[in-house]
N, CA, C and O atoms as CSV, one atom per row, in Angstrom:
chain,resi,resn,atom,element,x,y,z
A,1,UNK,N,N,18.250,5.158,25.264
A,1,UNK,CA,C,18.536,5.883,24.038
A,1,UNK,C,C,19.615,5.181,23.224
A,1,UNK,O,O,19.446,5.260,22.007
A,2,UNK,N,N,20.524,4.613,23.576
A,2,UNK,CA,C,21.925,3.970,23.301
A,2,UNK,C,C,21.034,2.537,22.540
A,2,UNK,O,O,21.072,2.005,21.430
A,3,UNK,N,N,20.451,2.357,23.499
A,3,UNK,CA,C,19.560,0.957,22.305
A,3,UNK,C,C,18.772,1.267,21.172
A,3,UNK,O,O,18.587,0.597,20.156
A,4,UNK,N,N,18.281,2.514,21.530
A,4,UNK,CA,C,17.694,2.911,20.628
A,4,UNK,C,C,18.024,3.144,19.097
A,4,UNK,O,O,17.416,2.784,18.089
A,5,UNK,N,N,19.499,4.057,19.307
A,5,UNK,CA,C,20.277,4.194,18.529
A,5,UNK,C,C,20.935,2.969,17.510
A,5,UNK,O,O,20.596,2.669,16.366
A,6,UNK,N,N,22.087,2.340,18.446
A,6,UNK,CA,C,21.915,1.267,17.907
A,6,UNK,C,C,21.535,-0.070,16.970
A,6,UNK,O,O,22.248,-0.691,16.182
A,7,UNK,N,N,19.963,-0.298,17.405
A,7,UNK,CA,C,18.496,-0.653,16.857
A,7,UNK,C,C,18.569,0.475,15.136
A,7,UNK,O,O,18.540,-0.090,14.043
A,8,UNK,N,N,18.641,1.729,15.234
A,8,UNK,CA,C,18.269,2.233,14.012
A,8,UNK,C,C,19.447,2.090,12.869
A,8,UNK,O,O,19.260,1.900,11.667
A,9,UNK,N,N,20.915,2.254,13.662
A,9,UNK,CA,C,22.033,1.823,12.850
A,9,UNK,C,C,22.314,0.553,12.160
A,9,UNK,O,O,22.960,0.569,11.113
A,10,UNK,N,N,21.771,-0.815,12.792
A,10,UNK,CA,C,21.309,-1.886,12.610
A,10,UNK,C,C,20.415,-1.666,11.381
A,10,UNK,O,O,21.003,-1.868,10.319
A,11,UNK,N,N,19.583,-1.428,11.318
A,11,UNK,CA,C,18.702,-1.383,10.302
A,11,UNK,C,C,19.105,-0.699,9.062
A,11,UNK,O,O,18.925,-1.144,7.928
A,12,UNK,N,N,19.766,0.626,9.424
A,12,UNK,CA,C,20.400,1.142,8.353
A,12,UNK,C,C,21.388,0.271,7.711
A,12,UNK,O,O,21.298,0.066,6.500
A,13,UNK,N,N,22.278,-0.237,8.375
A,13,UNK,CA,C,23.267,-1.580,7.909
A,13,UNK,C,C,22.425,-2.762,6.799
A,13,UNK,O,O,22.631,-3.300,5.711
A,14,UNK,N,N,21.700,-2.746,7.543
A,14,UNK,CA,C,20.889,-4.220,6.777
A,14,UNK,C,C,19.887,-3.565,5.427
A,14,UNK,O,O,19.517,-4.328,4.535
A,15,UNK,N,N,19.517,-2.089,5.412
A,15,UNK,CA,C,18.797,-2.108,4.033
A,15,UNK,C,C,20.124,-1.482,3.202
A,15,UNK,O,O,19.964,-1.546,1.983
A,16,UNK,N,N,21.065,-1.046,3.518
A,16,UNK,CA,C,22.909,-0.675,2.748
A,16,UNK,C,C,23.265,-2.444,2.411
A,16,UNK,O,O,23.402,-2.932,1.289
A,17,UNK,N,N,23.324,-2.912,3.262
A,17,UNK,CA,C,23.949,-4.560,2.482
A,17,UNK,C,C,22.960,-5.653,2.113
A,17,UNK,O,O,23.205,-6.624,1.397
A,18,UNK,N,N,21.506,-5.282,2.858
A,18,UNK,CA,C,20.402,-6.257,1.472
A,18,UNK,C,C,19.284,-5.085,1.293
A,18,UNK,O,O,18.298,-4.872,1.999
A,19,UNK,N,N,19.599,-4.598,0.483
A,19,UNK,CA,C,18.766,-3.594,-0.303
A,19,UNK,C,C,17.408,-4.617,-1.131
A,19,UNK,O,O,17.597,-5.247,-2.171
A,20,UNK,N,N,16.220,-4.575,-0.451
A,20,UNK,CA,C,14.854,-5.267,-1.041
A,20,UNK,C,C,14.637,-4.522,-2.417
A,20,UNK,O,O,14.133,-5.223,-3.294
A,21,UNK,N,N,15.011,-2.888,-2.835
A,21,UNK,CA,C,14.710,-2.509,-4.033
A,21,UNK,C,C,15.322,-2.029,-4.588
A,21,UNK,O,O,14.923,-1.047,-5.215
A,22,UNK,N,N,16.886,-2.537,-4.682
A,22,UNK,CA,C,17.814,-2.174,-5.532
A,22,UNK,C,C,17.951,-2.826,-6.599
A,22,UNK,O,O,18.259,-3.962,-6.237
A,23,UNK,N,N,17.891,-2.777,-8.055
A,23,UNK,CA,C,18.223,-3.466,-9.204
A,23,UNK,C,C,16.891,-3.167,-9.974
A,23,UNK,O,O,15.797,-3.020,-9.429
A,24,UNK,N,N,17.219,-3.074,-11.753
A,24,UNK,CA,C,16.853,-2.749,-12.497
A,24,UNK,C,C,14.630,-3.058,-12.024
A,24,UNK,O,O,13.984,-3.628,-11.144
A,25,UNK,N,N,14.300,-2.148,-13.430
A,25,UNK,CA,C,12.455,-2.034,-13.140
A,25,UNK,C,C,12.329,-2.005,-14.805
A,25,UNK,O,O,12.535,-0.979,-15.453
A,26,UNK,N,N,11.914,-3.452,-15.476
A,26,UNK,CA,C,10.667,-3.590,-16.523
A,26,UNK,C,C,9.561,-2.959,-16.211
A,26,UNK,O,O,8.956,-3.116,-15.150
A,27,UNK,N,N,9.183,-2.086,-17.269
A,27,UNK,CA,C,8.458,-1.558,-17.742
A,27,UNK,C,C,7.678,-0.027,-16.471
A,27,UNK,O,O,6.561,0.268,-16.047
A,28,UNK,N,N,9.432,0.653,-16.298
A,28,UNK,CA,C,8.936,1.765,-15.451
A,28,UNK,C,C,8.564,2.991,-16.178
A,28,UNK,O,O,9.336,3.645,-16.879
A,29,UNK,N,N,7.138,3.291,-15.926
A,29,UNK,CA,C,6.832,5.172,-15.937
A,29,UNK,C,C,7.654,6.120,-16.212
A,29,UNK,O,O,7.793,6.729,-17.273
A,30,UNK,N,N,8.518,6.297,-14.660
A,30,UNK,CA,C,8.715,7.431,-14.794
A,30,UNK,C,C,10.539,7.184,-13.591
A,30,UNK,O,O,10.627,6.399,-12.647
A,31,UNK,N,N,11.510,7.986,-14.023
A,31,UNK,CA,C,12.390,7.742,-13.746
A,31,UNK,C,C,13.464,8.787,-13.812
A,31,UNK,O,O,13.514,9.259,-14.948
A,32,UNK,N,N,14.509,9.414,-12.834
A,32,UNK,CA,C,15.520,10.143,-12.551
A,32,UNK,C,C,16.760,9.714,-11.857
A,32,UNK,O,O,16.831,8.612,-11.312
A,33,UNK,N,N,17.865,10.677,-11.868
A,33,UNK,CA,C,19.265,10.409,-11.764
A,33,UNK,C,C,19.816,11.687,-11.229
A,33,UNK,O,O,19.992,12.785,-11.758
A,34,UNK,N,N,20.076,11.149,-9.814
A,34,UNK,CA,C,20.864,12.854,-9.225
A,34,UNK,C,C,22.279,12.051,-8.073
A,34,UNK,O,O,22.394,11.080,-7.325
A,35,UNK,N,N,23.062,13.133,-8.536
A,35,UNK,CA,C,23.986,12.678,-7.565
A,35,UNK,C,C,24.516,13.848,-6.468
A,35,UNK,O,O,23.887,14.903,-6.547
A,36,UNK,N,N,25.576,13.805,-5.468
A,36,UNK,CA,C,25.430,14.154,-4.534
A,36,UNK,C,C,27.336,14.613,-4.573
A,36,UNK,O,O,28.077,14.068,-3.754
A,37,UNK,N,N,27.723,15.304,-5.269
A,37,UNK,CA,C,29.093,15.260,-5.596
A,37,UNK,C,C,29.844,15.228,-3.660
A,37,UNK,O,O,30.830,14.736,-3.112
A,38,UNK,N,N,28.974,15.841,-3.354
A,38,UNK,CA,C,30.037,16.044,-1.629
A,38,UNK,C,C,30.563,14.683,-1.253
A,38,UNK,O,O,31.725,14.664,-0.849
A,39,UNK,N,N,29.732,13.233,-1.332
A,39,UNK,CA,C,30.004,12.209,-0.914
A,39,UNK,C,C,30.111,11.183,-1.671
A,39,UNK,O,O,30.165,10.066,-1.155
A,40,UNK,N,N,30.182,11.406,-3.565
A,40,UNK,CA,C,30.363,10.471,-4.680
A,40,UNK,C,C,29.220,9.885,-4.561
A,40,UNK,O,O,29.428,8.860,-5.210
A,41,UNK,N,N,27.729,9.786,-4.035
A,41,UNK,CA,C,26.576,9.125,-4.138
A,41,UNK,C,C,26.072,9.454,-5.789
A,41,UNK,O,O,26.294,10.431,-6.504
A,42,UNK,N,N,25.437,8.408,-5.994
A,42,UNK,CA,C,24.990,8.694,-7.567
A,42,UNK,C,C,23.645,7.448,-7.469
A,42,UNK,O,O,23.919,6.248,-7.450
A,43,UNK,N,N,22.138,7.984,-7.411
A,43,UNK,CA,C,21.270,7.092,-7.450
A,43,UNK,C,C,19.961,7.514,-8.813
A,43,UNK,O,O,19.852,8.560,-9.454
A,44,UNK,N,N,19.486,6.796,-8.852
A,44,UNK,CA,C,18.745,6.096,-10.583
A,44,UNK,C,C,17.569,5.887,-9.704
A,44,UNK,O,O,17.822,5.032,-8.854
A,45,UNK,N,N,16.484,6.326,-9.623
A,45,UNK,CA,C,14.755,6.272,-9.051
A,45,UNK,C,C,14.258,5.662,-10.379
A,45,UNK,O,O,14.326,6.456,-11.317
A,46,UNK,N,N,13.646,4.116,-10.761
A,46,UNK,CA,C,12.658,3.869,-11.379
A,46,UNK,C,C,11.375,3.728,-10.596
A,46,UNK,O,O,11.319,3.346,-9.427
A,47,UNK,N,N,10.139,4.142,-11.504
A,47,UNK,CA,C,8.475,3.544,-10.714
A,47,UNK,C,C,8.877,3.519,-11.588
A,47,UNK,O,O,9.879,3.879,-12.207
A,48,UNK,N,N,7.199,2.582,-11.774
A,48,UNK,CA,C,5.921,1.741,-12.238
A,48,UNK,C,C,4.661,2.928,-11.330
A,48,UNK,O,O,4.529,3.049,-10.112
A,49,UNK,N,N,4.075,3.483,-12.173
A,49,UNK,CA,C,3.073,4.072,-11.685
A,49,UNK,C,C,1.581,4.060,-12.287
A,49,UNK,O,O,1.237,4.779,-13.225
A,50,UNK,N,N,0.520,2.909,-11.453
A,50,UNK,CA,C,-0.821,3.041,-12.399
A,50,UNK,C,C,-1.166,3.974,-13.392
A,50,UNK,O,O,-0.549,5.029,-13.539
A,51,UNK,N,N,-2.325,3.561,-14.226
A,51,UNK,CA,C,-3.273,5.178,-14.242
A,51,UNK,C,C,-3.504,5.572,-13.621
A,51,UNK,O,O,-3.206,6.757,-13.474
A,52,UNK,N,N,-4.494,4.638,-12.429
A,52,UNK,CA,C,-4.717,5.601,-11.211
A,52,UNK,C,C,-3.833,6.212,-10.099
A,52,UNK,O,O,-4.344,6.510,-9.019
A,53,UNK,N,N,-2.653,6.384,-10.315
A,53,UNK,CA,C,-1.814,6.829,-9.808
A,53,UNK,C,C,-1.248,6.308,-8.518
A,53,UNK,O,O,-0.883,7.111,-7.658
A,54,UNK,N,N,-1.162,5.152,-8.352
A,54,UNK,CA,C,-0.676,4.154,-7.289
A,54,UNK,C,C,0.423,3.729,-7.952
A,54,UNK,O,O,0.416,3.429,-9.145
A,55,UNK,N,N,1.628,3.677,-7.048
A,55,UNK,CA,C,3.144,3.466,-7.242
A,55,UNK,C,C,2.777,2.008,-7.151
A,55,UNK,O,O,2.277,1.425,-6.190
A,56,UNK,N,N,3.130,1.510,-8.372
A,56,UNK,CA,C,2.733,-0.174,-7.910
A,56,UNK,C,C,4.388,-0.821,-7.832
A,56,UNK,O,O,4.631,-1.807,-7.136
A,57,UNK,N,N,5.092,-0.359,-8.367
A,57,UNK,CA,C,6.849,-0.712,-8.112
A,57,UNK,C,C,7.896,0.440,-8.138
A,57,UNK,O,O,8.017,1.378,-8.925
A,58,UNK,N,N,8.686,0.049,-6.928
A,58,UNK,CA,C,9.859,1.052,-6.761
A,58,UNK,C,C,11.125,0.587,-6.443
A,58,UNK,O,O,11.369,0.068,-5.354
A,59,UNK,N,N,12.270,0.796,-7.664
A,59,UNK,CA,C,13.427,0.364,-7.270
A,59,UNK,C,C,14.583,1.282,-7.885
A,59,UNK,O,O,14.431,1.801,-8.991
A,60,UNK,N,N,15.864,1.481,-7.051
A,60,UNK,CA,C,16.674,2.111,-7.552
A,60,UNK,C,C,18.515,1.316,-7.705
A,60,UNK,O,O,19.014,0.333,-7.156
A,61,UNK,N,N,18.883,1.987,-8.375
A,61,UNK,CA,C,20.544,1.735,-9.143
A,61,UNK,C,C,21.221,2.514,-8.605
A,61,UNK,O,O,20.531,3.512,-8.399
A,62,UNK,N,N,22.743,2.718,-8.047
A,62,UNK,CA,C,23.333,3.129,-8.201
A,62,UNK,C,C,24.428,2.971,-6.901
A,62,UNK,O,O,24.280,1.954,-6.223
A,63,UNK,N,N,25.498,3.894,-6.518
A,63,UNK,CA,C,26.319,3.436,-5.459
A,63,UNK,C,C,26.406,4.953,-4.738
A,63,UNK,O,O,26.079,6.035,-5.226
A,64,UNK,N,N,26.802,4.742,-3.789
A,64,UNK,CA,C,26.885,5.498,-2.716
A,64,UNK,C,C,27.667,5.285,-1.276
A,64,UNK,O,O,28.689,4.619,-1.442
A,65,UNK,N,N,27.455,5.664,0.040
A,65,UNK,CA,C,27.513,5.516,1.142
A,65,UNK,C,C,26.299,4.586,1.530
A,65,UNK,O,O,25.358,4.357,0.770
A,66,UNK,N,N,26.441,4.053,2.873
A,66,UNK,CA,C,25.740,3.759,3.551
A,66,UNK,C,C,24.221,4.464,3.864
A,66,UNK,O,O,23.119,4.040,3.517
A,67,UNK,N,N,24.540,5.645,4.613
A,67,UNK,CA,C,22.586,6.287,4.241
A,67,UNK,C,C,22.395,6.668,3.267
A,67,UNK,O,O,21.192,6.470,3.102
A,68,UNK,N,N,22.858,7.216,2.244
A,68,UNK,CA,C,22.190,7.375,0.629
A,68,UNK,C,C,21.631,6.081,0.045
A,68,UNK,O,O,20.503,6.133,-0.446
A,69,UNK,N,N,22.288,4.944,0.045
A,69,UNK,CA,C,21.412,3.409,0.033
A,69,UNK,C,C,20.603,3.196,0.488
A,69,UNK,O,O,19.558,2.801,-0.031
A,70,UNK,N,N,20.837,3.406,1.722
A,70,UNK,CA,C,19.571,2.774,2.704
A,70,UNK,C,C,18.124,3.611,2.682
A,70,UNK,O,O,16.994,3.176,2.462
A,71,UNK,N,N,18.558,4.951,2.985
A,71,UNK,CA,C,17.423,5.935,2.586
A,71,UNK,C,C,16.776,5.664,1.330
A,71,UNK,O,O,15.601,6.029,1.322
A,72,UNK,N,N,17.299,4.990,-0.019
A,72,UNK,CA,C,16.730,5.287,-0.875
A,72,UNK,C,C,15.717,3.812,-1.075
A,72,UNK,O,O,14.611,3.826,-1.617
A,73,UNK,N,N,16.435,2.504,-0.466
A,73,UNK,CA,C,15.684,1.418,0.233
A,73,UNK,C,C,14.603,1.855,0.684
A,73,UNK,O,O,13.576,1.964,0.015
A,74,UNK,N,N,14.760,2.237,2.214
A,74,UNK,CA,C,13.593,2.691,3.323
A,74,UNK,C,C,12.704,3.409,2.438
A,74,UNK,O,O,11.674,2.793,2.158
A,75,UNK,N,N,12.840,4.540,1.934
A,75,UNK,CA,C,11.995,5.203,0.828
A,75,UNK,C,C,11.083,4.832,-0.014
A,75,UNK,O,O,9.881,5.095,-0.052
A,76,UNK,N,N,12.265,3.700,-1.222
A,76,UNK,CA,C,11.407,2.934,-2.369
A,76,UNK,C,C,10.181,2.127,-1.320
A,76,UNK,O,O,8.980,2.170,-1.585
A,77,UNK,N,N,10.730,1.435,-0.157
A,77,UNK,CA,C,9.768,0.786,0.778
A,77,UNK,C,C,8.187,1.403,0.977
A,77,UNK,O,O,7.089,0.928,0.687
A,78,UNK,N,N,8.662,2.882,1.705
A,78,UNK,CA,C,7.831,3.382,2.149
A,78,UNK,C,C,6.514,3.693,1.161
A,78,UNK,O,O,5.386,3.982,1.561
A,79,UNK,N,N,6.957,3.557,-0.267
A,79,UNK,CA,C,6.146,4.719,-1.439
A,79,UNK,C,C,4.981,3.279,-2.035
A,79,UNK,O,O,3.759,3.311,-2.178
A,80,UNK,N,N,6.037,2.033,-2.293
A,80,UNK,CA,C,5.317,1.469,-3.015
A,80,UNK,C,C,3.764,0.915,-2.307
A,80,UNK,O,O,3.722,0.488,-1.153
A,81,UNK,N,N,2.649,0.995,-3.113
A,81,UNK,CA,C,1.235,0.868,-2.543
A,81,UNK,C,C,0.984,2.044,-2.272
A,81,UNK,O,O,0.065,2.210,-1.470
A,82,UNK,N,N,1.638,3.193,-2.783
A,82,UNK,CA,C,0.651,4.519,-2.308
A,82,UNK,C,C,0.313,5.322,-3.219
A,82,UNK,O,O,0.398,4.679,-4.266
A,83,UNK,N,N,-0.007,6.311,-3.429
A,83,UNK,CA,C,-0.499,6.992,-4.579
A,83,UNK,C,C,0.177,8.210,-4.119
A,83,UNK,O,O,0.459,8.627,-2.996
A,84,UNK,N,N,0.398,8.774,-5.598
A,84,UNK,CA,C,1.684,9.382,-5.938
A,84,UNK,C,C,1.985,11.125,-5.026
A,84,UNK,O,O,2.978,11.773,-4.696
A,85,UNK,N,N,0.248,11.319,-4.906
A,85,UNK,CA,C,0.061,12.610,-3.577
A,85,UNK,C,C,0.681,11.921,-2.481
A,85,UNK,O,O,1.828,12.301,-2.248
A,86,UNK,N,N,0.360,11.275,-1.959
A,86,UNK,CA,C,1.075,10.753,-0.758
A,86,UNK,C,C,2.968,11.208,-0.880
A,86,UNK,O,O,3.677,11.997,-0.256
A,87,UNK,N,N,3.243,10.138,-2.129
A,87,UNK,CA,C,4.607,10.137,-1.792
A,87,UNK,C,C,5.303,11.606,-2.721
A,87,UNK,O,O,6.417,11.586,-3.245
A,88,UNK,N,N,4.558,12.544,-2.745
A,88,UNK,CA,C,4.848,13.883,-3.127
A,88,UNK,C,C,5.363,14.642,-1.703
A,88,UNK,O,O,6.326,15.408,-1.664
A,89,UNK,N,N,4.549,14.285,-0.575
A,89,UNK,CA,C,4.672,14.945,0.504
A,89,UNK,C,C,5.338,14.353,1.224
A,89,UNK,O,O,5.551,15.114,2.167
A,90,UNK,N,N,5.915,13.269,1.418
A,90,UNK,CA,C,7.504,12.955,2.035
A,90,UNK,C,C,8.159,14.373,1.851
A,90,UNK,O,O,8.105,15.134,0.885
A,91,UNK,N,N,9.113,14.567,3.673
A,91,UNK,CA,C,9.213,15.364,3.644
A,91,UNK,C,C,10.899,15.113,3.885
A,91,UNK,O,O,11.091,13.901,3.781
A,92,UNK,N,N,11.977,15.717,4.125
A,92,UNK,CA,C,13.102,15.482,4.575
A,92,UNK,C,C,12.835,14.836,6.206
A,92,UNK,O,O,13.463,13.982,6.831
A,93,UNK,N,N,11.974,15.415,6.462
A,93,UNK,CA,C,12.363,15.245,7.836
A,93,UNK,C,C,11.748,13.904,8.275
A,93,UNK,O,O,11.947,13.441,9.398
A,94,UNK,N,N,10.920,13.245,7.251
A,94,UNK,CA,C,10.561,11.705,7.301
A,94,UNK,C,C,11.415,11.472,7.147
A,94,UNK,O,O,11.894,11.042,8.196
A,95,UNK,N,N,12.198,11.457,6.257
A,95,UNK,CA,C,13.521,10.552,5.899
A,95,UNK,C,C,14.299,10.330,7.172
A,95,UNK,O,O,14.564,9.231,7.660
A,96,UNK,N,N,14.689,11.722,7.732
A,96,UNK,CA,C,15.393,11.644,8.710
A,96,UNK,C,C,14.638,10.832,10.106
A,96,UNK,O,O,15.296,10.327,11.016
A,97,UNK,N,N,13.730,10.838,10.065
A,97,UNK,CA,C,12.563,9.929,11.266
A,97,UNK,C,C,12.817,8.763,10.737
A,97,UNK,O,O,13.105,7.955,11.620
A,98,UNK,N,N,12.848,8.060,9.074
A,98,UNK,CA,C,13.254,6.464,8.930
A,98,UNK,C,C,14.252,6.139,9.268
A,98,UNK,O,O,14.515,5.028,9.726
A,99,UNK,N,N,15.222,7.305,9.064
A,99,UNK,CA,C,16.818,6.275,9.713
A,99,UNK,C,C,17.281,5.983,11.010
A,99,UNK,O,O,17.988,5.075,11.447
A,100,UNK,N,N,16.489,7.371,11.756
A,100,UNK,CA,C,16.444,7.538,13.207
A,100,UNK,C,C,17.729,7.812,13.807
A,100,UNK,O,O,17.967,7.347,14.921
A,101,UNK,N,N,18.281,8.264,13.413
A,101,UNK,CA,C,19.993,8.931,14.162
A,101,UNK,C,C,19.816,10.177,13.476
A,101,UNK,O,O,19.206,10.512,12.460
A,102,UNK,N,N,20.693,10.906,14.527
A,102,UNK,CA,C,21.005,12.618,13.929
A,102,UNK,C,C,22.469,12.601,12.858
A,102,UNK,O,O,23.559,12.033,12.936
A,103,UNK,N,N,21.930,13.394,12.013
A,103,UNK,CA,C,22.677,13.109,10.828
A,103,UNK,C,C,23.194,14.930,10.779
A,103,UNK,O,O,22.512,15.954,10.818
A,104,UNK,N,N,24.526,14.736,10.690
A,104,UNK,CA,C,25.107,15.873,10.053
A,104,UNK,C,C,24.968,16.962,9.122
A,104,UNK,O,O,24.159,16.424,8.365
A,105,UNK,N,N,25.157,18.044,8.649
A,105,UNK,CA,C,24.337,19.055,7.462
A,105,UNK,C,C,25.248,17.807,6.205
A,105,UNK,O,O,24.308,17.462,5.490
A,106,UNK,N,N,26.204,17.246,5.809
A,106,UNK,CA,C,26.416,16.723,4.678
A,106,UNK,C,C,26.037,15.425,4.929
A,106,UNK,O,O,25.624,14.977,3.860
A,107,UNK,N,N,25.954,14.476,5.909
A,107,UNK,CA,C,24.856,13.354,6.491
A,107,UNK,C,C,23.642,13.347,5.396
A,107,UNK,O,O,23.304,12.543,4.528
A,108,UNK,N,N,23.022,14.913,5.940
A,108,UNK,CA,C,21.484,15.252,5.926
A,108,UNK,C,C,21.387,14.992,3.944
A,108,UNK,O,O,20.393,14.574,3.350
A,109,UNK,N,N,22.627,15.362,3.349
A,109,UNK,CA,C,22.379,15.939,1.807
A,109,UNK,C,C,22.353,14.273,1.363
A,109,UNK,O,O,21.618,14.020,0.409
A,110,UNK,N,N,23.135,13.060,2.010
A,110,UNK,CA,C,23.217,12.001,1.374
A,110,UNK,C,C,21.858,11.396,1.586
A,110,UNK,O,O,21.271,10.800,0.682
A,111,UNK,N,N,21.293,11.582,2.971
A,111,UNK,CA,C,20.015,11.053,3.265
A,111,UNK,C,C,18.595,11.309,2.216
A,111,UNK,O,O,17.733,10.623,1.669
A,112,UNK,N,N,18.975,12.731,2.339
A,112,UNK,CA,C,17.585,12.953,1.442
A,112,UNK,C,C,17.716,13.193,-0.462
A,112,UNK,O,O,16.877,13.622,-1.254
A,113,UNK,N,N,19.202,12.679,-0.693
A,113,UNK,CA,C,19.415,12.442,-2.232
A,113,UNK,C,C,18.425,11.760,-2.791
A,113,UNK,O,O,17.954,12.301,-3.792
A,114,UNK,N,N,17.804,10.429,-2.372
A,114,UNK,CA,C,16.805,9.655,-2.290
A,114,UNK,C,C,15.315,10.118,-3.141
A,114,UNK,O,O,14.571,9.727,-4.040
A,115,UNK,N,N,15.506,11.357,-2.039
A,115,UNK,CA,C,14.148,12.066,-2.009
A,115,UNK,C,C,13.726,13.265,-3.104
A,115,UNK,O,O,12.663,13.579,-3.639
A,116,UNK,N,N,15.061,13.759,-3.162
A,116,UNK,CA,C,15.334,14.743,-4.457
A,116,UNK,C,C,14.918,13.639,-5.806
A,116,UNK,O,O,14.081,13.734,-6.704
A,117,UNK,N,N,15.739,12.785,-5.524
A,117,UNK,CA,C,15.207,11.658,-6.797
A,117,UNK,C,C,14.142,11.120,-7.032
A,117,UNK,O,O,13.927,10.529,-8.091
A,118,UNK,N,N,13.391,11.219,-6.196
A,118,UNK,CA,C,12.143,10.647,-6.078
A,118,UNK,C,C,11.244,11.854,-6.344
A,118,UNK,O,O,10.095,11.513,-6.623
A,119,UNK,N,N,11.524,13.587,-6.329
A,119,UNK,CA,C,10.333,14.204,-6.377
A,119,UNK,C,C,10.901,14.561,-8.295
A,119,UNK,O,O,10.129,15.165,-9.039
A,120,UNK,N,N,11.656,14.296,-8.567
A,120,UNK,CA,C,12.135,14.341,-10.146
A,120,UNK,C,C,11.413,13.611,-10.885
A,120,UNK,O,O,10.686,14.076,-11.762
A,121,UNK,N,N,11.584,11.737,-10.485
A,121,UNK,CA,C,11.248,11.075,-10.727
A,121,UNK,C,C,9.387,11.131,-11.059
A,121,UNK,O,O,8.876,10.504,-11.986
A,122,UNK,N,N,9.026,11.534,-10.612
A,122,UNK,CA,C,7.342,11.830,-9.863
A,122,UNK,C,C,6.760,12.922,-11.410
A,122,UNK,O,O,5.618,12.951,-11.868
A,123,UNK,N,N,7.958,13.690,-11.905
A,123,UNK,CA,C,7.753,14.638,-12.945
A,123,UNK,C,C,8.314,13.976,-14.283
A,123,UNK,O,O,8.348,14.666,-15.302
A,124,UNK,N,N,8.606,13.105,-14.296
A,124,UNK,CA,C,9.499,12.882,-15.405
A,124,UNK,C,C,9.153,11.245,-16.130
A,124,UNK,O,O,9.613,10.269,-15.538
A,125,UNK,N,N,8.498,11.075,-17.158
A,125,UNK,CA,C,8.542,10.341,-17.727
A,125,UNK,C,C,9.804,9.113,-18.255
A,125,UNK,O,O,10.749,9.274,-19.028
A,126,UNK,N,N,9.464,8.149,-17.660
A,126,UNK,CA,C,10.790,7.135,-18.051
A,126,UNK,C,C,10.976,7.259,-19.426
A,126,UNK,O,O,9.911,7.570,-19.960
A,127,UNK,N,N,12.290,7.094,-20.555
A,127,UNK,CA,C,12.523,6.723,-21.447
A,127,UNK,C,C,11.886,5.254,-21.948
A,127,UNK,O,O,11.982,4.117,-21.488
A,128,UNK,N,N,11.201,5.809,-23.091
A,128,UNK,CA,C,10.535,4.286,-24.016
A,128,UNK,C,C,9.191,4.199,-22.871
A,128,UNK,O,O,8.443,3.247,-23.095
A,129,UNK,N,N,8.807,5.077,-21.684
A,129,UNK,CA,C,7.287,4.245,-21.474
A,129,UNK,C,C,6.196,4.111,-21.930
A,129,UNK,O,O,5.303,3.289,-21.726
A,130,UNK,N,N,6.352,5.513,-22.981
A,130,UNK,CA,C,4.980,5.889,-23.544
A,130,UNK,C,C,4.085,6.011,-23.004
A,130,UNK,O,O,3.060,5.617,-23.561
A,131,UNK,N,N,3.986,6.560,-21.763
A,131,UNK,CA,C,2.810,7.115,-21.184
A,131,UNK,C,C,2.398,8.492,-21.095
A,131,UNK,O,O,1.334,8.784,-20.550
């Protein structure tokens, strides 16, 4: 279990200090901004979402802690190539299965900030996309 652990903290480390989908998105859809006052997290959800409703790009802005980054990494990861039912039904408790450690009740609020942003995002038309 101790390796186990470990192994998932590791990973959380490495998508917090090389984040694959952090930094700005030409020509995104649809896009939101929520922050998390308990722990100063503040994250920015851009897609790119087909017509046919396949997330074809996902990246987000902003600063935080360690799992509010990473979650929102692991996340943007998880969504892009899927269509937008899919990543409607992410649930908290996926989130909490990607990071794989037990996370605290204010842990839990930075983890799934991500996800709040992402079901906003999903409703909300980016500025200037014209879609």
């Amino acid at each position: 279990m101790a390796a186990s652990y470990a192994m998932y903290q590791e990973q959380i480390l490495e998508h917090y200090k090389k984040p694959r989908h952090r930094g700005p998105l030409e020509g995104a859809t649809h896009e939101a901004r929520e922050s998390n006052p308990l722990c100063g997290d503040d994250l920015t959800l851009r897609l790119r979402v087909e017509g046919s409703g396949r997330i074809e790009e996902a990246r987000f802005e902003g600063q935080g802690c360690a799992i509010s980054l990473a979650s929102a990494d692991m996340l943007a990861e998880r969504i892009v190539g899927k269509g937008v039912g899919e990543a409607e039904v992410v649930s908290p408790r996926d989130v909490q299965a990607m990071l794989g450690i037990p996370l605290s009740a204010v842990r839990e609020k930075c983890a799934v900030l991500a996800l709040d942003v992402l079901r906003q995002a999903l409703r909300r038309k980016a500025p200037g996309s014209g879609t």
